[in-house]
C-alpha positions in Angstrom: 15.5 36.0 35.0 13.5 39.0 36.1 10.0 40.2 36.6 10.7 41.5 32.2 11.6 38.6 31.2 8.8 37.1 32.7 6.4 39.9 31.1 8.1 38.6 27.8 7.6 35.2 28.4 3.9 35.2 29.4 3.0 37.5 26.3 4.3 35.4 23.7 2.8 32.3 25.7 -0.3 34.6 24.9 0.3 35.0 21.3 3.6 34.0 19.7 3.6 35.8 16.7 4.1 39.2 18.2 6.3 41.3 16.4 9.0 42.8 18.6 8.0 46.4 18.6 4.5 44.9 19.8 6.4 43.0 22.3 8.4 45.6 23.5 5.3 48.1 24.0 3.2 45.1 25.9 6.2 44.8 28.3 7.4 48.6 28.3 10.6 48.7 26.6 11.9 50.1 23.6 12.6 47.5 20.5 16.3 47.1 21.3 16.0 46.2 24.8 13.3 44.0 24.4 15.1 42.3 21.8 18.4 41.8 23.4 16.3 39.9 26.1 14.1 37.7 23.8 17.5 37.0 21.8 19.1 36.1 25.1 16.2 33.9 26.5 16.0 32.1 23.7 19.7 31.7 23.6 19.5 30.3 27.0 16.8 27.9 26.3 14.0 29.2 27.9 12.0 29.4 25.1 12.7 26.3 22.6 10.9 27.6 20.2 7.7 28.9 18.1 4.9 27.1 16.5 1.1 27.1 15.3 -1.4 25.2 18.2 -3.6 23.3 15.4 -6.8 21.9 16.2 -6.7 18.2 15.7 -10.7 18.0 14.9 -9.7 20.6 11.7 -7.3 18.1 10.8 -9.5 15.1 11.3 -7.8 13.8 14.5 -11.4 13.9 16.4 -10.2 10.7 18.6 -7.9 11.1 21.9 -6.7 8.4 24.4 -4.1 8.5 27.2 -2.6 5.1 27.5 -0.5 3.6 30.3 2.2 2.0 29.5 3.9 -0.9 32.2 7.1 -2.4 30.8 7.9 -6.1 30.9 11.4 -5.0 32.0 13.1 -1.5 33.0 16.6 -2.2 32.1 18.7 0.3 30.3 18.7 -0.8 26.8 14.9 -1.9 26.8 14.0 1.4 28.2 16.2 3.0 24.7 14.2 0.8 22.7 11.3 1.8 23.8 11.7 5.0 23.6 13.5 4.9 20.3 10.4 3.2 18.7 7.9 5.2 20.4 9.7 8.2 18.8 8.9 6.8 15.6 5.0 6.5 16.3 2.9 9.2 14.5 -0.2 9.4 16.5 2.0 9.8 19.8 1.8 13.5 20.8 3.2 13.5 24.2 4.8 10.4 26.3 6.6 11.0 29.9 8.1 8.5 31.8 6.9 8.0 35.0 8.3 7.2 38.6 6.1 3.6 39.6 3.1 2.0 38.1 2.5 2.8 35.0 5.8 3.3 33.5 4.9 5.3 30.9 1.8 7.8 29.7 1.3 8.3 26.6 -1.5 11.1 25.0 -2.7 9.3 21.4 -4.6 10.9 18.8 -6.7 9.4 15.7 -9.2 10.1 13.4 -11.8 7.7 15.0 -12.2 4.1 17.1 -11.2 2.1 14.1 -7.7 3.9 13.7 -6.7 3.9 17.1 -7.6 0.3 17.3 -5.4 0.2 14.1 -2.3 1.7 15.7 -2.4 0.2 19.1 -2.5 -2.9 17.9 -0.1 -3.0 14.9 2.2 -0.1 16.8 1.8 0.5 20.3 1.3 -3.6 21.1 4.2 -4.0 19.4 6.6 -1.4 20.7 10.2 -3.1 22.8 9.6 -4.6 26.2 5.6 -3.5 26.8 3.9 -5.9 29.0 0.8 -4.1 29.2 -0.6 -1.3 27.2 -4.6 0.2 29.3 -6.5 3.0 27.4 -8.9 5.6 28.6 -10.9 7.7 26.9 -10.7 11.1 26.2 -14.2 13.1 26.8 -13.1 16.6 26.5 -10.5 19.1 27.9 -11.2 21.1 30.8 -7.7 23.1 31.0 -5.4 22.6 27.7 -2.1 24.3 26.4 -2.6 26.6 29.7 0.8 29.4 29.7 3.2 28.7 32.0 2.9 30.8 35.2 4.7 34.2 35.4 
């Protein structure tokens, strides 16, 4: 990867629905060039692919926890299981394993206090080998969806 393929990757972390002759102006190439490389990055799995950043309070997700999760055990197939079910859970946007205590974070979203109680209680309480489940609020976002450096 080169200092152009970085070019490309930070403009369409700016806005993804460039064209490629847009593209290929912002970054100084001509189309085909610049096409052969976006092709060929995505090809390569640098960029996984395209989509529209909604705002959950438009969609009436105006609630936001991050929840630790510490499993009762960490053995192979409870760890599948868990993560497995916790596939399955809608309000889950991200979840990443973690090295020590907790064993899990989880970001959760909901329309309000009542449905997050709702789902940690009849979802995330119930998920395969969670000893303990702690919440903490969201209050706001100082830095979110920030491009990846060039």
């Amino acid at each position: 990867m080169d200092d152009v393929d970085r070019k490309i990757l930070a403009e369409l972390q700016q806005d993804g629905r460039l064209t490629v002759t847009e593209l290929a102006a912002r970054v100084r190439l001509s189309v085909s060039p610049c096409h052969r490389r976006l092709r060929e990055l995505e090809r390569a799995g640098a960029i996984s692919g395209y989509r529209a950043v909604v705002e959950p309070s438009a969609v009436g997700l105006n609630f936001e926890a991050l929840v630790f999760v510490t499993m009762r055990q960490e053995d192979r197939d409870t760890v599948a299981g868990f993560e497995r079910a916790l596939a399955e859970v809608e309000g889950v946007q991200e979840a990443q394993r973690l090295f020590g205590e907790p064993d899990y974070l989880l970001r959760v979203v909901a329309a309000d206090l009542t449905a997050y109680q709702q789902l940690y209680d009849e979802r995330l309480a119930t998920l395969p080998g969670v000893q303990r489940l702690t919440s903490t609020l969201v209050m706001k976002h100082v830095v979110k969806d920030r491009p990846l450096p060039a």
